[in-house]
C-alpha positions in Angstrom: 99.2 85.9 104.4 99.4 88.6 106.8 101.7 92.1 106.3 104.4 92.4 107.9 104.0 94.8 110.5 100.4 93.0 110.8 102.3 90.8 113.3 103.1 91.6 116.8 107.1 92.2 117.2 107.5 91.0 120.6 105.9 87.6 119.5 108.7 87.8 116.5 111.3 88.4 119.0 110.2 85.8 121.1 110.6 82.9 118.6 114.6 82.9 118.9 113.9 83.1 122.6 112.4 79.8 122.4 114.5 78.2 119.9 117.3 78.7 122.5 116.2 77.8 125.5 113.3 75.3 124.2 110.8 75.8 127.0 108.5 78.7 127.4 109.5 79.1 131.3 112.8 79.9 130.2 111.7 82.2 127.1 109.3 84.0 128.4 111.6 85.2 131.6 114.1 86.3 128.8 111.7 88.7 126.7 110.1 90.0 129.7 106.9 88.0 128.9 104.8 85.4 131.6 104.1 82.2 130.3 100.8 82.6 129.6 101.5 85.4 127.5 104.3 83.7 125.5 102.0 80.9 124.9 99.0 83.0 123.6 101.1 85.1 121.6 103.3 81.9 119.6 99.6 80.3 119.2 98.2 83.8 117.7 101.3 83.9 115.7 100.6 80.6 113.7 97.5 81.1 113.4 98.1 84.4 111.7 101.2 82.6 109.6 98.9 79.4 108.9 102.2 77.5 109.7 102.9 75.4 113.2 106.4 77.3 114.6 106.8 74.8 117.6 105.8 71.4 118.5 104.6 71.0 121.7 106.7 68.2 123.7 106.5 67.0 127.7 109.9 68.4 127.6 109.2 71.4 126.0 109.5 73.0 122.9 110.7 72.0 119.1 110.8 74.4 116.7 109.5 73.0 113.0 111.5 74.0 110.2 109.1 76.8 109.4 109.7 78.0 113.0 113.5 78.1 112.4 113.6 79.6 109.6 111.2 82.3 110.8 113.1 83.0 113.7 116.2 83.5 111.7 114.2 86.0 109.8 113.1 87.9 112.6 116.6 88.2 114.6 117.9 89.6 111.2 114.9 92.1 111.3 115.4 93.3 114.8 119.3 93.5 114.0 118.6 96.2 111.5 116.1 97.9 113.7 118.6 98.0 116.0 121.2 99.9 113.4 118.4 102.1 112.5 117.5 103.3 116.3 121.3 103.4 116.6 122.8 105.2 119.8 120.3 107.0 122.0 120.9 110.9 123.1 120.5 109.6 126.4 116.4 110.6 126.1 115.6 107.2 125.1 115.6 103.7 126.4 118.7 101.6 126.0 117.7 98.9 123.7 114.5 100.8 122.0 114.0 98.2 119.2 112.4 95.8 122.1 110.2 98.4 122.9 109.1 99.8 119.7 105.6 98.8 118.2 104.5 97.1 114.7 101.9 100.2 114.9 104.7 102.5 115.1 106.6 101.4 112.7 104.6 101.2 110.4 102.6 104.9 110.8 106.3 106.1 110.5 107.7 103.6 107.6 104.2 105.6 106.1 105.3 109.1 106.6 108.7 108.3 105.6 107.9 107.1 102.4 105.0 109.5 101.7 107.4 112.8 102.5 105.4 114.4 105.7 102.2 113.3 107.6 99.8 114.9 105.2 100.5 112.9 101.9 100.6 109.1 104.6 97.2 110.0 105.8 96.0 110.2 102.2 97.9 107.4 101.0 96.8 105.0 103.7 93.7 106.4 105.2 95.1 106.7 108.6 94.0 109.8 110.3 97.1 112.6 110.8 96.5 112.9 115.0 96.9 109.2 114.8 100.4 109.5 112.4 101.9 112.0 115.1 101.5 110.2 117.8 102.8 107.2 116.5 105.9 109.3 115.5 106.2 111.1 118.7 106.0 107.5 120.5 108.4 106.5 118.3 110.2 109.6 118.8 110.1 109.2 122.9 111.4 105.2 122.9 114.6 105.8 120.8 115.2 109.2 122.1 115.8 111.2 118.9 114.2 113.5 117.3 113.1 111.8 113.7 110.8 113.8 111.6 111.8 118.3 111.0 108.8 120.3 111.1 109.3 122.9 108.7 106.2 125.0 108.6 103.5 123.3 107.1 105.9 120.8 105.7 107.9 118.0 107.5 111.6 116.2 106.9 113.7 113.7 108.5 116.2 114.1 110.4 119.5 112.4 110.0 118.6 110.2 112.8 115.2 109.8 110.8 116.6 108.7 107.7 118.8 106.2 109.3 115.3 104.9 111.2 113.7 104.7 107.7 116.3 102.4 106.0 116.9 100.1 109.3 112.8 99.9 109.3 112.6 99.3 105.7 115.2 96.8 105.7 113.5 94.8 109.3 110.2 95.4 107.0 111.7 93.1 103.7 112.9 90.4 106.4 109.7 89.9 108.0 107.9 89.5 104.8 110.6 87.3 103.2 110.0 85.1 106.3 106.0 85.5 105.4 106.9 84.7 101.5 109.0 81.7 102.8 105.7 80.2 104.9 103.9 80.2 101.3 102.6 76.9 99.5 105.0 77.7 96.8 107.6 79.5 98.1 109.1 80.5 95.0 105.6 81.4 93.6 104.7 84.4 96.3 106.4 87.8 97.0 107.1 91.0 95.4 110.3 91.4 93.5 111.7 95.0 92.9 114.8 95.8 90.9 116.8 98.6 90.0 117.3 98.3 86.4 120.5 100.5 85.0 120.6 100.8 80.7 123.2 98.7 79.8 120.6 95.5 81.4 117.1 96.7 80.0 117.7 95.7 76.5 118.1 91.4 76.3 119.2 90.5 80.0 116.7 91.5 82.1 113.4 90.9 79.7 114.5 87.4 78.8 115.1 86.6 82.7 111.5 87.8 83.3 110.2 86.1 80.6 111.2 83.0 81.6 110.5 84.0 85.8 107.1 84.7 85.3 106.1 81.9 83.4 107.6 80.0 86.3 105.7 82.4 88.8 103.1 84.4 87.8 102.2 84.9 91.1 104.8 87.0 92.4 104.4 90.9 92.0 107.6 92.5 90.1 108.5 96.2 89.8 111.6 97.6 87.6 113.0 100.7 88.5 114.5 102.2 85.7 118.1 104.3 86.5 121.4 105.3 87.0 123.7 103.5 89.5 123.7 106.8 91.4 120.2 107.1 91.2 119.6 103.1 92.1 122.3 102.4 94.6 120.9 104.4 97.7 117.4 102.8 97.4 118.9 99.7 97.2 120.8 100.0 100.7 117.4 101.4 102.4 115.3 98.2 101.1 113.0 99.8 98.6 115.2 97.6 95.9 116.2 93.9 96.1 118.8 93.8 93.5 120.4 96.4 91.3 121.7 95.0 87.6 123.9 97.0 85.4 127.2 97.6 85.0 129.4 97.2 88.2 131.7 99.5 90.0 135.4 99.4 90.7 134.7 99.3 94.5 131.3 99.0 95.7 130.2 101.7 98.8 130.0 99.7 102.2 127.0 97.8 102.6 127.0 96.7 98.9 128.6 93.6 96.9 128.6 92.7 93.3 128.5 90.0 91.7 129.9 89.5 87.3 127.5 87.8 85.0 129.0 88.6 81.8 131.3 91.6 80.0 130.4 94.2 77.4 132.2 95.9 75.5 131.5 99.6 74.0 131.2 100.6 70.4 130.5 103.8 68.4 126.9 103.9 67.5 125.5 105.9 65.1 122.4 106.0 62.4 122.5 102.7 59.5 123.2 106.0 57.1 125.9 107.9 58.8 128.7 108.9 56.6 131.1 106.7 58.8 128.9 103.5 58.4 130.5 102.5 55.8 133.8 102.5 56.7 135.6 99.6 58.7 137.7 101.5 61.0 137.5 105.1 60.9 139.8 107.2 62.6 140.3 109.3 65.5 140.4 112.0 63.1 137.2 111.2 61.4 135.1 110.5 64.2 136.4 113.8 66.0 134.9 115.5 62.6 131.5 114.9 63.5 129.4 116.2 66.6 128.6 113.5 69.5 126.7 112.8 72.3 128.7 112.2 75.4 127.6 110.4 78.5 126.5 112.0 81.7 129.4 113.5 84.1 130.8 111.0 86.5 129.8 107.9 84.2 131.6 105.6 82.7 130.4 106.1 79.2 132.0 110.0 79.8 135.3 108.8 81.1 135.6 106.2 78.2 134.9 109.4 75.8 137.7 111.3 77.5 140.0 108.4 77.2 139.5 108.2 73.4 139.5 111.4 72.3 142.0 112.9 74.7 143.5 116.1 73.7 141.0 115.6 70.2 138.0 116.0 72.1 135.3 116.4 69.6 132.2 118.9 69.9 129.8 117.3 72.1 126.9 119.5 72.0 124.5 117.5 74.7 125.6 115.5 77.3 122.8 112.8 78.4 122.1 109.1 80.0 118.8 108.1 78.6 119.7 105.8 76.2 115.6 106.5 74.8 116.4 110.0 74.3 120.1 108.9 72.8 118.6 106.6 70.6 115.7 109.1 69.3 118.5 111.8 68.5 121.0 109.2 66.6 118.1 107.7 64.2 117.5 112.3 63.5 121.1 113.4 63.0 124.9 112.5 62.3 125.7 112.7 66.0 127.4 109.8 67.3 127.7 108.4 70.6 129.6 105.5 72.4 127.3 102.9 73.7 127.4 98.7 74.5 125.6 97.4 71.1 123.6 95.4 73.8 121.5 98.9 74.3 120.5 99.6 70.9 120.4 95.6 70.1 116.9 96.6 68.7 117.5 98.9 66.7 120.4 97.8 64.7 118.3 94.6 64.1 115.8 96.6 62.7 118.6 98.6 60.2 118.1 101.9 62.2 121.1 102.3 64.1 124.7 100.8 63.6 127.9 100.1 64.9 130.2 102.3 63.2 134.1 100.4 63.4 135.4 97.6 65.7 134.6 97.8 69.4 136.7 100.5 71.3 140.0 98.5 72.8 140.3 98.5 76.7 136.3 99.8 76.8 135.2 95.9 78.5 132.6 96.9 81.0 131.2 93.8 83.2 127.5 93.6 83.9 125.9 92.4 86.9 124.1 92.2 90.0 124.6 94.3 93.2 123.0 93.3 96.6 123.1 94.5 100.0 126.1 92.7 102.2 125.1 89.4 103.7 121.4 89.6 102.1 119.8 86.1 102.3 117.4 86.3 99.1 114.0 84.7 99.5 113.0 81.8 97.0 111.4 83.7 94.5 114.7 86.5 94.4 117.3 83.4 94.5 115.2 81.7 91.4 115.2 84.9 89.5 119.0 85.4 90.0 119.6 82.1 89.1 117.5 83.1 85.1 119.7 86.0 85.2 122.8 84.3 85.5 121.2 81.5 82.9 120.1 84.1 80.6 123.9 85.8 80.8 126.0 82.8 80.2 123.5 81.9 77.0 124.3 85.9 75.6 128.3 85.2 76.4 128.1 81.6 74.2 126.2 83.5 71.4 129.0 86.6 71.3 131.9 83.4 71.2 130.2 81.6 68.3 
């Protein structure tokens, strides 16, 4: 199957042209195309997707399923070109994403991700004169500047970073229009997802278990991270999903969705001095030094809310739970974490849970996705484990 940007966008463009009107007299006049042209272009189009878009009729044109859907992927696509072009300085044309080229894209979606022209010429084998001017085409059609030269280095813009999300996210629609045109729909793709701690221990390795016996075809890459550190590649496309614990109020452009709640504990090694005891007090767990969470987490407002005015020492402050876990097996610090994290470990009689779990500490886990994201087959089967997998872990904790 071809990449996405291997396909011509004015074709792509075309195909909700023709679904509308259904003949190519009337499509072609409204892309700006002749007939001829139209027709070559659908016909190189299929051949490149191995899928027939149309059927040919005496009355014209009927799309095929695959053409629909297509088509639907591709207006989404040029909708968030469109948001990523946004308003022109009055330089540019006045609706560049018809004008803008796959080539140009793509040279740019390069330099973008690669951090200046130098490191997307070594990365893709492109030469650099060839990068810059696909730039400064780009550049000239939307009628903002998109890329800072700073000396020998290079940066984007506001305006360029805004172009790099709206191209990244037209990019993932394409080729989840591509993914959809597969044999096996549900067995093609890449999959990438933002992975925060409180899903990496049981959630997210059973789901994948289970998805990739299903689908060993499709490429998957976890991103391991905060929410801060997840949430802004997940509105500029790089991610598909996000899982972890949710947020009060999710930033525009973002909606979550509960798949089970957690509650927090007090974790410390199997041979802390407080293991023992069944439900130690404020003033014993303030007696011993800690490891709070991260400013701006949850995990370091929950320790606030406990200790209030008691506040223990907390000599390091720190959100890797691999680090955190490393340091409580070593010492008689103690920490608050979900027992879901360290699941592992207090199976294998390193770490414990020391006392009840903390009261009013329920955190719910779950997925995040872009607004009105349509997730191809292989993304909609995997969500569909996930939520599987979830409601299995919330029947074991009830039993």
């Amino acid at each position: 199957m071809p990449a996405p940007f291997e396909l011509n966008l004015r074709h792509l463009r075309s195909l909700s042209a023709v679904v509308e009107q259904g003949t190519l007299s009337a499509a072609a006049a409204r892309v700006g195309l002749s007939q001829p042209a139209l027709t070559q272009g659908l016909s190189k189009l299929e051949r490149q997707l191995g899928e027939l878009l149309f059927e040919r009729r005496p009355g014209g044109l009927s799309p095929t399923a695959a053409g629909t859907a297509m088509a639907a992927r591709a207006t989404t696509a040029f909708v968030h070109l469109a948001a990523g072009c946004g308003r022109s300085s009055g330089r540019g044309f006045t609706r560049p994403e018809q004008l803008i080229t796959a080539t140009q894209l793509d040279a740019y979606l390069r330099v973008a991700d690669a951090g200046g022209f130098s490191g997307a010429a070594q990365a893709s084998g492109l030469s650099q004169p060839a990068l810059h001017r696909a730039v400064r085409d780009l550049e000239q059609v939307t009628g903002q500047a998109l890329i800072e030269r700073r000396g020998r280095g290079s940066s984007l813009t506001p305006a360029g970073r805004r172009m790099a999300r709206g191209v990244r996210l037209a990019e993932r629609e394409i080729a989840a229009g591509i993914a959809e045109l597969a044999p096996d729909p549900r067995g093609a793709g890449r999959i990438v997802i933002g992975a925060m701690p409180m899903s990496r221990a049981h959630l997210l390795p059973r789901a994948l278990a289970a998805f990739t016996r299903e689908a060993p075809g499709v490429a998957i890459e976890v991103v391991e991270g905060s929410w801060r550190e997840l949430a802004d590649p997940l509105l500029d496309g790089v991610l598909d999903l996000m899982l972890g614990a949710l947020r009060p109020e999710p930033p525009a452009g973002l909606e979550q969705q509960p798949l089970f709640r957690d509650r927090v504990s007090v974790i410390g090694r199997a041979g802390h001095p407080l293991a023992t005891v069944s439900e130690p007090t404020l003033d014993q767990l303030a007696a011993f030094p800690w490891i709070s969470g991260s400013a701006q987490t949850p995990l370091a407002g929950q320790f606030a809310a406990l200790f209030g005015d008691r506040t223990p020492p907390a000599p390091i402050a720190c959100g890797s739970v691999m680090v955190i876990r490393g340091m409580l097996r070593e010492t008689n610090l103690l920490t608050l974490l979900s027992p879901e994290q360290v699941a592992l470990e207090i199976e294998a009689g390193w770490l414990a849970t020391i006392g009840p779990p903390l009261a009013n500490s329920v955190r719910t886990i779950g997925l995040t996705t872009r607004t009105a994201w349509r997730p191809p087959l292989a993304q909609a089967r995997l969500i569909e484990l996930l939520q599987t997998v979830a409601g299995d872990m919330a029947l074991q904790e009830n039993e």
